[in-house]
LUMZA-163734 format. One record per residue (C-alpha): residue in three letters; chain; residue number from 1; x, y, z. Coordinates in nm, 2 decimals, always signed. Layout:
<nuzas>
<nuza><residuo>ALA</residuo><cadena>A</cadena><num>NUM</num><c1>X</c1><c2>Y</c2><c3>Z</c3></nuza>
...
</nuzas>
This chain:
<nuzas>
<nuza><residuo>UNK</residuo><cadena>A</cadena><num>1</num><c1>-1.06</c1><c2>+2.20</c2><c3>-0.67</c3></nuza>
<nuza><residuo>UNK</residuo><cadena>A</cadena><num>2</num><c1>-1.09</c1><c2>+1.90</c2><c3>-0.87</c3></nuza>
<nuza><residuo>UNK</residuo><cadena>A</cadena><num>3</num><c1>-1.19</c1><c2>+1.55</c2><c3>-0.69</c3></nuza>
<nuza><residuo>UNK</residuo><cadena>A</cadena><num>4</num><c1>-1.00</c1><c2>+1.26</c2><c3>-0.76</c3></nuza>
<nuza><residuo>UNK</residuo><cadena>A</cadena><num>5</num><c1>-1.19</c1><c2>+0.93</c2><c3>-0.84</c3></nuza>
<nuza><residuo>UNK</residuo><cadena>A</cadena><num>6</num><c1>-1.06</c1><c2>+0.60</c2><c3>-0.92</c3></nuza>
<nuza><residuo>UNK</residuo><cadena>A</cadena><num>7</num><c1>-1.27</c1><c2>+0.36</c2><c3>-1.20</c3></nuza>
<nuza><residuo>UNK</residuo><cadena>A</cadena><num>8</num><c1>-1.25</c1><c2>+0.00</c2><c3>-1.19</c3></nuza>
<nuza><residuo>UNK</residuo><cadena>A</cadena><num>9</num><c1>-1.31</c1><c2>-0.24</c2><c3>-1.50</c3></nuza>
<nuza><residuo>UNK</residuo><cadena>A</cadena><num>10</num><c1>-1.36</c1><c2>-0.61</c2><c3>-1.45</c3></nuza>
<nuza><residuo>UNK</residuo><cadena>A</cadena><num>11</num><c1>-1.44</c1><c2>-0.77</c2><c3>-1.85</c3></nuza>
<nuza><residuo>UNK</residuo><cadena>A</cadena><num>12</num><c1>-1.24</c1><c2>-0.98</c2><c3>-1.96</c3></nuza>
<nuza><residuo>UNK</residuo><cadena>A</cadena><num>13</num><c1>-0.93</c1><c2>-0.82</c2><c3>-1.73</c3></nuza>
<nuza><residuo>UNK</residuo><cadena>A</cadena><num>14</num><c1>-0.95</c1><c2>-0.60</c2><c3>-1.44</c3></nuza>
<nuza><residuo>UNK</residuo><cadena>A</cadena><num>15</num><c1>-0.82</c1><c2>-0.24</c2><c3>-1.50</c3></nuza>
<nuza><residuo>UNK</residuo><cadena>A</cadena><num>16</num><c1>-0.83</c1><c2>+0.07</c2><c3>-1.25</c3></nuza>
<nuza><residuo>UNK</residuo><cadena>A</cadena><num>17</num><c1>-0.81</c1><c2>+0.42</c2><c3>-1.35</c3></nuza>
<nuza><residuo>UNK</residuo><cadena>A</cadena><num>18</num><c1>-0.73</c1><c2>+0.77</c2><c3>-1.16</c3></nuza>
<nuza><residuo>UNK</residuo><cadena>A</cadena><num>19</num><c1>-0.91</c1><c2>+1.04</c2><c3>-1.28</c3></nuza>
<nuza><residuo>UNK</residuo><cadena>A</cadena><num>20</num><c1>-0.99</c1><c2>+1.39</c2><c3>-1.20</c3></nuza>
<nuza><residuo>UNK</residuo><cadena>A</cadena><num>21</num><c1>-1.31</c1><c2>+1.62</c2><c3>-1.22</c3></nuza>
<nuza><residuo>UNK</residuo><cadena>A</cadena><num>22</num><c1>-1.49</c1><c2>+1.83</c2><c3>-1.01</c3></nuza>
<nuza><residuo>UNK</residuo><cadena>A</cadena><num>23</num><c1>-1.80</c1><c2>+1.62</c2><c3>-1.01</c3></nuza>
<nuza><residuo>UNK</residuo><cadena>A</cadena><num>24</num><c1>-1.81</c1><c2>+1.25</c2><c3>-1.11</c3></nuza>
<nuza><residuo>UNK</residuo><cadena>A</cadena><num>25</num><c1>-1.96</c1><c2>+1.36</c2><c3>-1.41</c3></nuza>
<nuza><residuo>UNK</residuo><cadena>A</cadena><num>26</num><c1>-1.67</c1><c2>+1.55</c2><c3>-1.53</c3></nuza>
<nuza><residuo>UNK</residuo><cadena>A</cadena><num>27</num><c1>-1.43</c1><c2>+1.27</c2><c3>-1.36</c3></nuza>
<nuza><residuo>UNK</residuo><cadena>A</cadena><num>28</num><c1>-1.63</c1><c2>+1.03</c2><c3>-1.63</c3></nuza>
<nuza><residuo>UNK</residuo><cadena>A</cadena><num>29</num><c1>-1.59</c1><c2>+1.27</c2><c3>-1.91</c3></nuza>
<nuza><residuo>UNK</residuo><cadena>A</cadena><num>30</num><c1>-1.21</c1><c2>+1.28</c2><c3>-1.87</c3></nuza>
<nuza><residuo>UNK</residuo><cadena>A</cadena><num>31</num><c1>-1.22</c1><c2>+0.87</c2><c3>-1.84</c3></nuza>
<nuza><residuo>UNK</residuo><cadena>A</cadena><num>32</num><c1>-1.40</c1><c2>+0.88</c2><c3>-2.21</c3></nuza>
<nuza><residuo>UNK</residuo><cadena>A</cadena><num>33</num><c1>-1.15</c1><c2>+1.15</c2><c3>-2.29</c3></nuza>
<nuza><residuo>UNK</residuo><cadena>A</cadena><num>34</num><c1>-0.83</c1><c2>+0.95</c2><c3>-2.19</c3></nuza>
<nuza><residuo>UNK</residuo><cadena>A</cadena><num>35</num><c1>-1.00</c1><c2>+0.62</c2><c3>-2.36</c3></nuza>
<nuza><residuo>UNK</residuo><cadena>A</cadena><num>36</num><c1>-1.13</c1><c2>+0.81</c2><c3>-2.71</c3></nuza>
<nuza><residuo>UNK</residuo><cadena>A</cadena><num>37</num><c1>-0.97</c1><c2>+1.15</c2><c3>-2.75</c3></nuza>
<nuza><residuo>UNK</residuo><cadena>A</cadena><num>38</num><c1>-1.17</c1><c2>+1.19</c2><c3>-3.09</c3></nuza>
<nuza><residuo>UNK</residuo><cadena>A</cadena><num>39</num><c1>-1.52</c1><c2>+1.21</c2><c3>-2.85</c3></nuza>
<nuza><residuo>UNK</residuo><cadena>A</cadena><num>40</num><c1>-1.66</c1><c2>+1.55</c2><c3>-2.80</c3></nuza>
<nuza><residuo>UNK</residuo><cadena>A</cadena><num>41</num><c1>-1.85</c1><c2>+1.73</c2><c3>-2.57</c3></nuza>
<nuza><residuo>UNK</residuo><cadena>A</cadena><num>42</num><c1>-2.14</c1><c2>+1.89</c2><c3>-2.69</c3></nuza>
<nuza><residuo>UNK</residuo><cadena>A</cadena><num>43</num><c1>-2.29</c1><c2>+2.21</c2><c3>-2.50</c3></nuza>
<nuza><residuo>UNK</residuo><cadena>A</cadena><num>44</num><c1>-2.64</c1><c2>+2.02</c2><c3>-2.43</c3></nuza>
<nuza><residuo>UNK</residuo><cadena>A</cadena><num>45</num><c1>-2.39</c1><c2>+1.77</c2><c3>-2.27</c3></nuza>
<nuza><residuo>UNK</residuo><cadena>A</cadena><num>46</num><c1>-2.41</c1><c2>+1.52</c2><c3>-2.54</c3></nuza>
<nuza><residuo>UNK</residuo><cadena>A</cadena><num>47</num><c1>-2.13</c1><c2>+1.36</c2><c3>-2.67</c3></nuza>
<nuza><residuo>UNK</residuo><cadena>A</cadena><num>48</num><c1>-2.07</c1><c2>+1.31</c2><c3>-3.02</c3></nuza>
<nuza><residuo>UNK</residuo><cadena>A</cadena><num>49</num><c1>-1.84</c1><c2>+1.03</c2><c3>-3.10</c3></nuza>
<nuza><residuo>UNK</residuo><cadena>A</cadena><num>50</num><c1>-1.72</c1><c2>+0.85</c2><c3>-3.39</c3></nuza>
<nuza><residuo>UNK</residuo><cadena>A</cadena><num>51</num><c1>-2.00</c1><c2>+0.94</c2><c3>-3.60</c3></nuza>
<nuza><residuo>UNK</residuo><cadena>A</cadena><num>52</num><c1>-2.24</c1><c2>+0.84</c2><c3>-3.32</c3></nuza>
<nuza><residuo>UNK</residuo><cadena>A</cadena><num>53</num><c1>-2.41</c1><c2>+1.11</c2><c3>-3.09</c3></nuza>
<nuza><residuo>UNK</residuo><cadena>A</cadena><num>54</num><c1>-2.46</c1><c2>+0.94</c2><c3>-2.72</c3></nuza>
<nuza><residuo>UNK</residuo><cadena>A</cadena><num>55</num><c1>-2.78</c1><c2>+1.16</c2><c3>-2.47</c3></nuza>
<nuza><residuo>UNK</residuo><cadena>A</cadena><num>56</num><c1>-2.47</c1><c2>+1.18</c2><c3>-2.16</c3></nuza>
<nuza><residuo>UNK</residuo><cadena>A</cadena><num>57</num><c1>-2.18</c1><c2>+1.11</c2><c3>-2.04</c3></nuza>
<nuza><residuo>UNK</residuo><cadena>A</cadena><num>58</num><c1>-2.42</c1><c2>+0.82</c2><c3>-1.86</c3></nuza>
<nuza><residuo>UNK</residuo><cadena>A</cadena><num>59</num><c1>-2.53</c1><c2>+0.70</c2><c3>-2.18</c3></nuza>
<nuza><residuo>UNK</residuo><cadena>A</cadena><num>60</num><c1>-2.19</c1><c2>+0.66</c2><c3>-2.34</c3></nuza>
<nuza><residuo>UNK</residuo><cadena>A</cadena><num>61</num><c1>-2.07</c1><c2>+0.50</c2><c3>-2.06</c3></nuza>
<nuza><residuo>UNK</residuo><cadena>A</cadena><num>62</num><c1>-2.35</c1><c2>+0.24</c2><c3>-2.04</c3></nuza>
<nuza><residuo>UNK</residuo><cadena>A</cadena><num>63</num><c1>-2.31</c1><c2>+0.18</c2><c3>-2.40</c3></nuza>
<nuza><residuo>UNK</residuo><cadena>A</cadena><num>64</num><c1>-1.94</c1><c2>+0.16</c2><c3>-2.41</c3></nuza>
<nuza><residuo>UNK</residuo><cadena>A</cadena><num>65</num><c1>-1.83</c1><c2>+0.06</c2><c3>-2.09</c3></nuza>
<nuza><residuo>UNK</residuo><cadena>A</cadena><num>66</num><c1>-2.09</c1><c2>-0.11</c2><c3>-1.87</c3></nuza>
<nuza><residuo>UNK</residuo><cadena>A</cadena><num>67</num><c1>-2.29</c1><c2>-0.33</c2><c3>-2.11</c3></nuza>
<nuza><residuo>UNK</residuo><cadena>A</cadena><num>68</num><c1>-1.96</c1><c2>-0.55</c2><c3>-2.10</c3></nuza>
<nuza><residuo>UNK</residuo><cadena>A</cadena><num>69</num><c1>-1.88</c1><c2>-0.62</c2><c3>-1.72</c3></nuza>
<nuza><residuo>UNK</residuo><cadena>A</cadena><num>70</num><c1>-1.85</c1><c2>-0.44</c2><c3>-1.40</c3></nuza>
<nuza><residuo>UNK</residuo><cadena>A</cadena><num>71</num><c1>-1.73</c1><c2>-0.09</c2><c3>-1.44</c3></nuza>
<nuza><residuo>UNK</residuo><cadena>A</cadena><num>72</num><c1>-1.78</c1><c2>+0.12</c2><c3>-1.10</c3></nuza>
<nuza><residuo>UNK</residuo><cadena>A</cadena><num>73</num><c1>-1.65</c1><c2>+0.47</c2><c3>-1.00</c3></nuza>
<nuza><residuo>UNK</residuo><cadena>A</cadena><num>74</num><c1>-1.51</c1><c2>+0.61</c2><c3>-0.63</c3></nuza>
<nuza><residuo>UNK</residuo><cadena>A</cadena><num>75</num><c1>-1.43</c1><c2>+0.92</c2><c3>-0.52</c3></nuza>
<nuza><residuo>UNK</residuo><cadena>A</cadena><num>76</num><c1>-1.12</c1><c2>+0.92</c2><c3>-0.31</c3></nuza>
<nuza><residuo>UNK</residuo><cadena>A</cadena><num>77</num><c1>-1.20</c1><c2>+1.10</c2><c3>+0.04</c3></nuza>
<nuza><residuo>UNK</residuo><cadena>A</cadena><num>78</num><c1>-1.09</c1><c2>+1.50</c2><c3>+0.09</c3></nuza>
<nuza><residuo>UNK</residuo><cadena>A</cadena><num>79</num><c1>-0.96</c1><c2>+1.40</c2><c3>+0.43</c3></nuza>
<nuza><residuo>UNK</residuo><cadena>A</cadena><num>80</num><c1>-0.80</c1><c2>+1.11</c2><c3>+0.32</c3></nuza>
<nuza><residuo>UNK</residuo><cadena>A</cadena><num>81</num><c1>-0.49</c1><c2>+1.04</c2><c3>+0.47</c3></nuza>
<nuza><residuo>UNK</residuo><cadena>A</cadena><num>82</num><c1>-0.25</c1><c2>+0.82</c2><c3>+0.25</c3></nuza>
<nuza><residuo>UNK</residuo><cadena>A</cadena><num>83</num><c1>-0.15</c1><c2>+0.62</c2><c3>+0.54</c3></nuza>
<nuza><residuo>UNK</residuo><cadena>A</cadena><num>84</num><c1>-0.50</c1><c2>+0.51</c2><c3>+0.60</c3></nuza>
<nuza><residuo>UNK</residuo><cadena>A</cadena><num>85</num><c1>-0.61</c1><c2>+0.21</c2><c3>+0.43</c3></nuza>
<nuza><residuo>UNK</residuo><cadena>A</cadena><num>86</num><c1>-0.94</c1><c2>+0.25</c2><c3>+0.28</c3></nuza>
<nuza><residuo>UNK</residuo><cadena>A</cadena><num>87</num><c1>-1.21</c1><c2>-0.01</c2><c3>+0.10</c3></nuza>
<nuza><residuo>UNK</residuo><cadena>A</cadena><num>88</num><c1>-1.24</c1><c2>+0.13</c2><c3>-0.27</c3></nuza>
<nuza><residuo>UNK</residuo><cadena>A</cadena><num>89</num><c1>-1.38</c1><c2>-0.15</c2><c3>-0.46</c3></nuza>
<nuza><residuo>UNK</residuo><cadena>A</cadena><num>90</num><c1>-1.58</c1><c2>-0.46</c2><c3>-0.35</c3></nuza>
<nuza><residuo>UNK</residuo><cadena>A</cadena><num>91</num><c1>-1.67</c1><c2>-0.65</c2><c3>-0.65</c3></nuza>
<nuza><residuo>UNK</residuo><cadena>A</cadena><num>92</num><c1>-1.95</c1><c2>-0.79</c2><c3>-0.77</c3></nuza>
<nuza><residuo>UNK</residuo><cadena>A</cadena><num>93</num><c1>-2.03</c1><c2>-1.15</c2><c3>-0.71</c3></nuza>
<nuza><residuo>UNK</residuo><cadena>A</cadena><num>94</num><c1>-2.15</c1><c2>-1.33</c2><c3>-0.99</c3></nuza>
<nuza><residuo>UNK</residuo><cadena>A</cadena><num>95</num><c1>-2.48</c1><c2>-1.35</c2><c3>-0.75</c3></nuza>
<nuza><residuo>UNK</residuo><cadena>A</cadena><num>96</num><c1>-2.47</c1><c2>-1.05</c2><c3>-0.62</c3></nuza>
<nuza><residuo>UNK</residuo><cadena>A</cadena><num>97</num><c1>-2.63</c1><c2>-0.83</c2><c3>-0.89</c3></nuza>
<nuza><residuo>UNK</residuo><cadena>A</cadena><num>98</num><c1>-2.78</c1><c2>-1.17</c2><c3>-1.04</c3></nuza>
<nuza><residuo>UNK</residuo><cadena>A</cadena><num>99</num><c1>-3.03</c1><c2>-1.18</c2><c3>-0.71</c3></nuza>
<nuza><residuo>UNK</residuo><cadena>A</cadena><num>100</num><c1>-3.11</c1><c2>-0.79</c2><c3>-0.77</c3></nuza>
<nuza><residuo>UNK</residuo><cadena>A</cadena><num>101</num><c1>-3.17</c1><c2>-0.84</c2><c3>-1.15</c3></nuza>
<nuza><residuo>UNK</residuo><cadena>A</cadena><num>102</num><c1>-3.43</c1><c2>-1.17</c2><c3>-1.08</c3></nuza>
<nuza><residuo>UNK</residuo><cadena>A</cadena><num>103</num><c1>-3.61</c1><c2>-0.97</c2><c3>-0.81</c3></nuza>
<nuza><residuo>UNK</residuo><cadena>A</cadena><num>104</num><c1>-3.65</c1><c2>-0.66</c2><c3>-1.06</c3></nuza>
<nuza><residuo>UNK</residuo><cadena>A</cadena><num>105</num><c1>-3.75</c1><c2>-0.87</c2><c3>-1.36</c3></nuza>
<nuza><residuo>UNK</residuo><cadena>A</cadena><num>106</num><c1>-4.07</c1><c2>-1.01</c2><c3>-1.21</c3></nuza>
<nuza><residuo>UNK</residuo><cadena>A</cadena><num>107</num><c1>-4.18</c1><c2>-0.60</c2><c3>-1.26</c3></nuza>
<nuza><residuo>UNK</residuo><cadena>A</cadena><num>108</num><c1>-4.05</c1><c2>-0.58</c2><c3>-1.57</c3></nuza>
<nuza><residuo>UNK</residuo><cadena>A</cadena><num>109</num><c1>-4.22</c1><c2>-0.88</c2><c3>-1.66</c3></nuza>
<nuza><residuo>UNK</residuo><cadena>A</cadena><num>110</num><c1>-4.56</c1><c2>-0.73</c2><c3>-1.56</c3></nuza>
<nuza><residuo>UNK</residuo><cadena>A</cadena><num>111</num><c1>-4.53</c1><c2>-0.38</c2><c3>-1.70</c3></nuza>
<nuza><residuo>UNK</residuo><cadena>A</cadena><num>112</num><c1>-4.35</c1><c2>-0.53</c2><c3>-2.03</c3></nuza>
<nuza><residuo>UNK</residuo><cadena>A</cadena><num>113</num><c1>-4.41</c1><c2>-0.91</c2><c3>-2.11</c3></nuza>
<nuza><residuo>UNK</residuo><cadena>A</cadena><num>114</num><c1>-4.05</c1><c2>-0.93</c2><c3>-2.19</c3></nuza>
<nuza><residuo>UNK</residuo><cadena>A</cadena><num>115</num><c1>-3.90</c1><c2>-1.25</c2><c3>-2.08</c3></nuza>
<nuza><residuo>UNK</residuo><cadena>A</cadena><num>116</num><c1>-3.49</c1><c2>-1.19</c2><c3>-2.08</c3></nuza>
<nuza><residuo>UNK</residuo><cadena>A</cadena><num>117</num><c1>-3.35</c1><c2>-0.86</c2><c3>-2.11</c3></nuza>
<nuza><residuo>UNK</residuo><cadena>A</cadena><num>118</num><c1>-3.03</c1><c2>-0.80</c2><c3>-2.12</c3></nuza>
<nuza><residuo>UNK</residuo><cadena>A</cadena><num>119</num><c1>-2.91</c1><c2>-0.60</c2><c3>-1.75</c3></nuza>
<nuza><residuo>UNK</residuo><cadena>A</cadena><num>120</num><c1>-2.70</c1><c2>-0.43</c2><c3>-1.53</c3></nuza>
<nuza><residuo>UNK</residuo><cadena>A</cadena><num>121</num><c1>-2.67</c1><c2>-0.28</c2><c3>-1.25</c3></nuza>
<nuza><residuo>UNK</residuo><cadena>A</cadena><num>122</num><c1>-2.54</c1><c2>+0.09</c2><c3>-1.06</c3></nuza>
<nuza><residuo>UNK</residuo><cadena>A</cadena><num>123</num><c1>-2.48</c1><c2>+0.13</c2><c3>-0.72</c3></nuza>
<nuza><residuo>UNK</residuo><cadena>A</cadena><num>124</num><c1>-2.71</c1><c2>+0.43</c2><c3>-0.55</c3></nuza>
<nuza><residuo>UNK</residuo><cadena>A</cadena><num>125</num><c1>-2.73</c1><c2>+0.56</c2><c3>-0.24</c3></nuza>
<nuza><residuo>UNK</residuo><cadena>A</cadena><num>126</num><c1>-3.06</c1><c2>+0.51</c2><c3>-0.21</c3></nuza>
<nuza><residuo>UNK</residuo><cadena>A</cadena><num>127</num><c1>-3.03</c1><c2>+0.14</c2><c3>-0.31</c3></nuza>
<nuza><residuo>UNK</residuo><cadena>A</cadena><num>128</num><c1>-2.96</c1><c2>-0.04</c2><c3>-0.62</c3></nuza>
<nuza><residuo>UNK</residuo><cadena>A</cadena><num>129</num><c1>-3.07</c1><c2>+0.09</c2><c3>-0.99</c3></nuza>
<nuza><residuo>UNK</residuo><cadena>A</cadena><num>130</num><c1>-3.13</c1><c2>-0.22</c2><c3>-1.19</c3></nuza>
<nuza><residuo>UNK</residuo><cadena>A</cadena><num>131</num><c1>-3.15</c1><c2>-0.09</c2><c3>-1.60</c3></nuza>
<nuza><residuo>UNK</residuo><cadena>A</cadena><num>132</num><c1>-3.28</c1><c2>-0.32</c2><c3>-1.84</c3></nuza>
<nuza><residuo>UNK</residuo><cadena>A</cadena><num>133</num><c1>-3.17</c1><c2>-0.26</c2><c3>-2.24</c3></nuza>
<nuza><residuo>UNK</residuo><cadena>A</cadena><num>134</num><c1>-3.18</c1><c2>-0.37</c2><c3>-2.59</c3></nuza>
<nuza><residuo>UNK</residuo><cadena>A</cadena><num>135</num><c1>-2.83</c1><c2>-0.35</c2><c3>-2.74</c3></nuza>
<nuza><residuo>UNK</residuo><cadena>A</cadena><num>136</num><c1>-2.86</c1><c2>-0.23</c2><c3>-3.12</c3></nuza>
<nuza><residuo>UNK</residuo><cadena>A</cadena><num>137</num><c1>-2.65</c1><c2>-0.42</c2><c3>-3.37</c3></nuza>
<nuza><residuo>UNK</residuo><cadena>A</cadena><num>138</num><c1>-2.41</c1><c2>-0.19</c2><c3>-3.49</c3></nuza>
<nuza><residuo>UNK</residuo><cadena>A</cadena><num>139</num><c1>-2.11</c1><c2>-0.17</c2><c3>-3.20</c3></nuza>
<nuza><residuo>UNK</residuo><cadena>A</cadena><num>140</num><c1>-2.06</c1><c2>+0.14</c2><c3>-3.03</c3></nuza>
<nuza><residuo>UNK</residuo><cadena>A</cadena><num>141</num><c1>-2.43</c1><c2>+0.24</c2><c3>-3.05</c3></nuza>
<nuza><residuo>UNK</residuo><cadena>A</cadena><num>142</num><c1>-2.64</c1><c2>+0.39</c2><c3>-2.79</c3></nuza>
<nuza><residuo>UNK</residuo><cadena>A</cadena><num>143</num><c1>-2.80</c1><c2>+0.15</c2><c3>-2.62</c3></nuza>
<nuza><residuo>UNK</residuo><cadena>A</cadena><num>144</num><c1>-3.17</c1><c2>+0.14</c2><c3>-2.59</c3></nuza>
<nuza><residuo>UNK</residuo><cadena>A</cadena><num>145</num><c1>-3.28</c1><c2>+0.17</c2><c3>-2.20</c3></nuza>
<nuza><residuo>UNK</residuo><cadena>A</cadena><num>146</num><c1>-3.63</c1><c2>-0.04</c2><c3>-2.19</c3></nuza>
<nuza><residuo>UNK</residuo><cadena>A</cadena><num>147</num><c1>-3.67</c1><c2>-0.03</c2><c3>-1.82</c3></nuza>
<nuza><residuo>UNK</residuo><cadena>A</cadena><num>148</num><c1>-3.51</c1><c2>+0.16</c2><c3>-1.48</c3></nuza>
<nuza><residuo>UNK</residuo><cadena>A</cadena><num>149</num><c1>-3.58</c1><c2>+0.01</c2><c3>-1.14</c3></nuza>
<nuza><residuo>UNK</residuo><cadena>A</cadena><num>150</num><c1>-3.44</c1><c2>+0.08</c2><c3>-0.79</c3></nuza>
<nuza><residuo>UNK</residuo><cadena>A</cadena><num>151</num><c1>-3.42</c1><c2>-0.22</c2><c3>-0.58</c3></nuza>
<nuza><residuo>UNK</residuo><cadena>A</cadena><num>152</num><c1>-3.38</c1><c2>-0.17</c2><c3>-0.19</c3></nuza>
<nuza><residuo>UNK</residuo><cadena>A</cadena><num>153</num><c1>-3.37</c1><c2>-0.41</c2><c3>+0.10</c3></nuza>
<nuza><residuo>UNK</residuo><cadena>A</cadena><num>154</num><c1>-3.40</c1><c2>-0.25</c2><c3>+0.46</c3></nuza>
<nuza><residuo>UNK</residuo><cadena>A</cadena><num>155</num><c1>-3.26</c1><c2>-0.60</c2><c3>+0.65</c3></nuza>
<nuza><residuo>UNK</residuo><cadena>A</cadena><num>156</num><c1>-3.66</c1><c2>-0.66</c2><c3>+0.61</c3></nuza>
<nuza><residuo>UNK</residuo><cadena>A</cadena><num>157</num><c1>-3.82</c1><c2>-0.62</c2><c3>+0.30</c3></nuza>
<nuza><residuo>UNK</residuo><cadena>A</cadena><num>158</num><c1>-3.71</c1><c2>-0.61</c2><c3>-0.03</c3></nuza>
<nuza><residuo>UNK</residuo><cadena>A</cadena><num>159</num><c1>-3.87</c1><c2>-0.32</c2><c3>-0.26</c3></nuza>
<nuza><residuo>UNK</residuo><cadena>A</cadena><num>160</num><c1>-3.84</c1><c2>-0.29</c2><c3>-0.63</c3></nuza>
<nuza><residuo>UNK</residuo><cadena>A</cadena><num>161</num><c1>-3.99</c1><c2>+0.13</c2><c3>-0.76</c3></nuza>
<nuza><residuo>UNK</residuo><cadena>A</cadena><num>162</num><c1>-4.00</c1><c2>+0.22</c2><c3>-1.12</c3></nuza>
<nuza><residuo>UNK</residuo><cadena>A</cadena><num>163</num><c1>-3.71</c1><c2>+0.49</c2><c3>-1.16</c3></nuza>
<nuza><residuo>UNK</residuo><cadena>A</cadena><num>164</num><c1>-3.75</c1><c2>+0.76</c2><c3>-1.44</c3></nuza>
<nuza><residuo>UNK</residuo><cadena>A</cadena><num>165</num><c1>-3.52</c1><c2>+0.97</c2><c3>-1.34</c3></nuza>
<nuza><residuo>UNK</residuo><cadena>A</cadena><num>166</num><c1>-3.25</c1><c2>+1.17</c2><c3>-1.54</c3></nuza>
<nuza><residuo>UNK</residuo><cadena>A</cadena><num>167</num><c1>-2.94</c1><c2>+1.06</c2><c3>-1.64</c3></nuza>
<nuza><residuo>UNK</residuo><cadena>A</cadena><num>168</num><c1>-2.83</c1><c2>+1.35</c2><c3>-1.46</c3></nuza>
<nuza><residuo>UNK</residuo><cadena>A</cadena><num>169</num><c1>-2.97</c1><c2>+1.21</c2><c3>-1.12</c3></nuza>
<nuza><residuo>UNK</residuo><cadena>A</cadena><num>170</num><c1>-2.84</c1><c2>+0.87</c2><c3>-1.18</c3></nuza>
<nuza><residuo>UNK</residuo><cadena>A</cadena><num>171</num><c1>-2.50</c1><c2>+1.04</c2><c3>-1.19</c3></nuza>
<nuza><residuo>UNK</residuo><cadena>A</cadena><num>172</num><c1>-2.55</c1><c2>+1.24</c2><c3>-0.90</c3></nuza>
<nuza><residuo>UNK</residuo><cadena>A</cadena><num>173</num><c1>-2.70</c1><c2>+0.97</c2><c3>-0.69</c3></nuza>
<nuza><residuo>UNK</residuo><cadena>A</cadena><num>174</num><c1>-2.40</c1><c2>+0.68</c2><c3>-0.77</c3></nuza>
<nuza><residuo>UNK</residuo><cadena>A</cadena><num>175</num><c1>-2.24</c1><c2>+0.58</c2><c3>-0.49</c3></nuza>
<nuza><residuo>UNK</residuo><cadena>A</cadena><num>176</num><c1>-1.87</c1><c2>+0.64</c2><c3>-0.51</c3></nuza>
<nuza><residuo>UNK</residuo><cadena>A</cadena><num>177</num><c1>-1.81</c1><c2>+0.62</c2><c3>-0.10</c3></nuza>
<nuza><residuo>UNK</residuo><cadena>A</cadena><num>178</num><c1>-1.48</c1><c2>+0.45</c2><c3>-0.03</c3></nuza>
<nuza><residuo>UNK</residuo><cadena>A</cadena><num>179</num><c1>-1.46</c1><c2>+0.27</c2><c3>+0.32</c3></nuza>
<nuza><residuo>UNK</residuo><cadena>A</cadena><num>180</num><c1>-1.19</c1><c2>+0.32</c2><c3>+0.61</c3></nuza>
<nuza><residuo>UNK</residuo><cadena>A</cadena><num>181</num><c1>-1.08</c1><c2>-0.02</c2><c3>+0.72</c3></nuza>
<nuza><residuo>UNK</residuo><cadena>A</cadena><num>182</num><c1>-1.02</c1><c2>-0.05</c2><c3>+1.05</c3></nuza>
<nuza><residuo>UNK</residuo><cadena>A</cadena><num>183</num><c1>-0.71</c1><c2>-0.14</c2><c3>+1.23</c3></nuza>
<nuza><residuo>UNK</residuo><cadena>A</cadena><num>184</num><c1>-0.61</c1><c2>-0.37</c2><c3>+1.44</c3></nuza>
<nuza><residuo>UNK</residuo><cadena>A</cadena><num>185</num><c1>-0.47</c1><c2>-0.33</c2><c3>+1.75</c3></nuza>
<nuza><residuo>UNK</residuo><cadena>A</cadena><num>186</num><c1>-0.15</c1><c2>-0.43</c2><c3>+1.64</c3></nuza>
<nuza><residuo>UNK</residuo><cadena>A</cadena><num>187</num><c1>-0.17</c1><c2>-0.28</c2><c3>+1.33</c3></nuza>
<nuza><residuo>UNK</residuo><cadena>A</cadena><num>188</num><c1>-0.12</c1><c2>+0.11</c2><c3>+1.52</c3></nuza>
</nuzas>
């Protein structure tokens, strides 16, 4: 039975989406869908597009979608009642992944040399995946990913670990929790 997701935007508008899929993988693939109906889904899971051939469905959304502004994805609960309010979407502070991306960059610094990388950021649940890129000049290319790191703070210690992972894992690891809010007394 397929999940249903919502996708929030924030460029130079803010746009939600509902989508379907049974994973948030497919949920993504119908987004691209809806959004480029000439894109096509190759059997290694590639997706050719326009004349341009992106790894994922990761990879086309990083270098479509997320390279220009928040773009975030939540899976709407199976138990969820449509009377009870729920948190789907808490946007990004302009500080909030800035803080994340300065802490990671002192890594990237040492392992690379490079100075100011473009970045952004995805939401895990293990903590929060900081990916450093180069942007090719053609638009609508695949972006080069020069650096992966997953930043986590325990109300302690901040850590920042290299992250090599598979697109794959990014995608199954992405947070897409939505909150219940709670209700006030009066509110019953």
């Amino acid at each position: 039975m397929p999940h249903r997701y919502l996708i929030f935007q924030k460029g130079a508008h803010s746009v939600v989406h509902f989508v379907h899929g049974e994973s948030c993988s497919q949920a993504l693939w119908n987004y691209i869908l809806i959004n480029n109906p000439s894109a096509v889904l190759d059997v290694d899971g590639s997706i050719d597009c326009d004349g341009t051939t992106y790894a994922s469905v990761l990879a086309y959304i990083e270098s479509c979608e997320k390279i220009h502004g928040e773009f975030q994805i939540r899976q709407f609960p199976e138990d969820w009642d449509a009377t009870t309010p729920i948190e789907a979407f808490c946007g990004e502070s302009s500080d909030g992944p800035g803080s994340v991306i300065k802490d990671c960059l002192g890594e990237l610094r040492n392992d690379t040399g490079l100075k100011r990388p473009r970045a952004f950021v995805w939401y895990l649940t293990q903590g929060t995946l900081v990916t450093f890129y180069r942007k090719p000049r053609s638009f609508m290319r695949p972006i080069n990913v020069i650096r992966r790191y997953l930043w986590n703070y325990d109300g302690r210690t901040i850590t920042v670990v290299p992250w090599a992972s598979s697109d794959s894992r990014i995608l199954e690891s992405l947070n897409t929790k939505m909150y219940p809010l709670k209700r006030s007394p009066q509110g019953k």
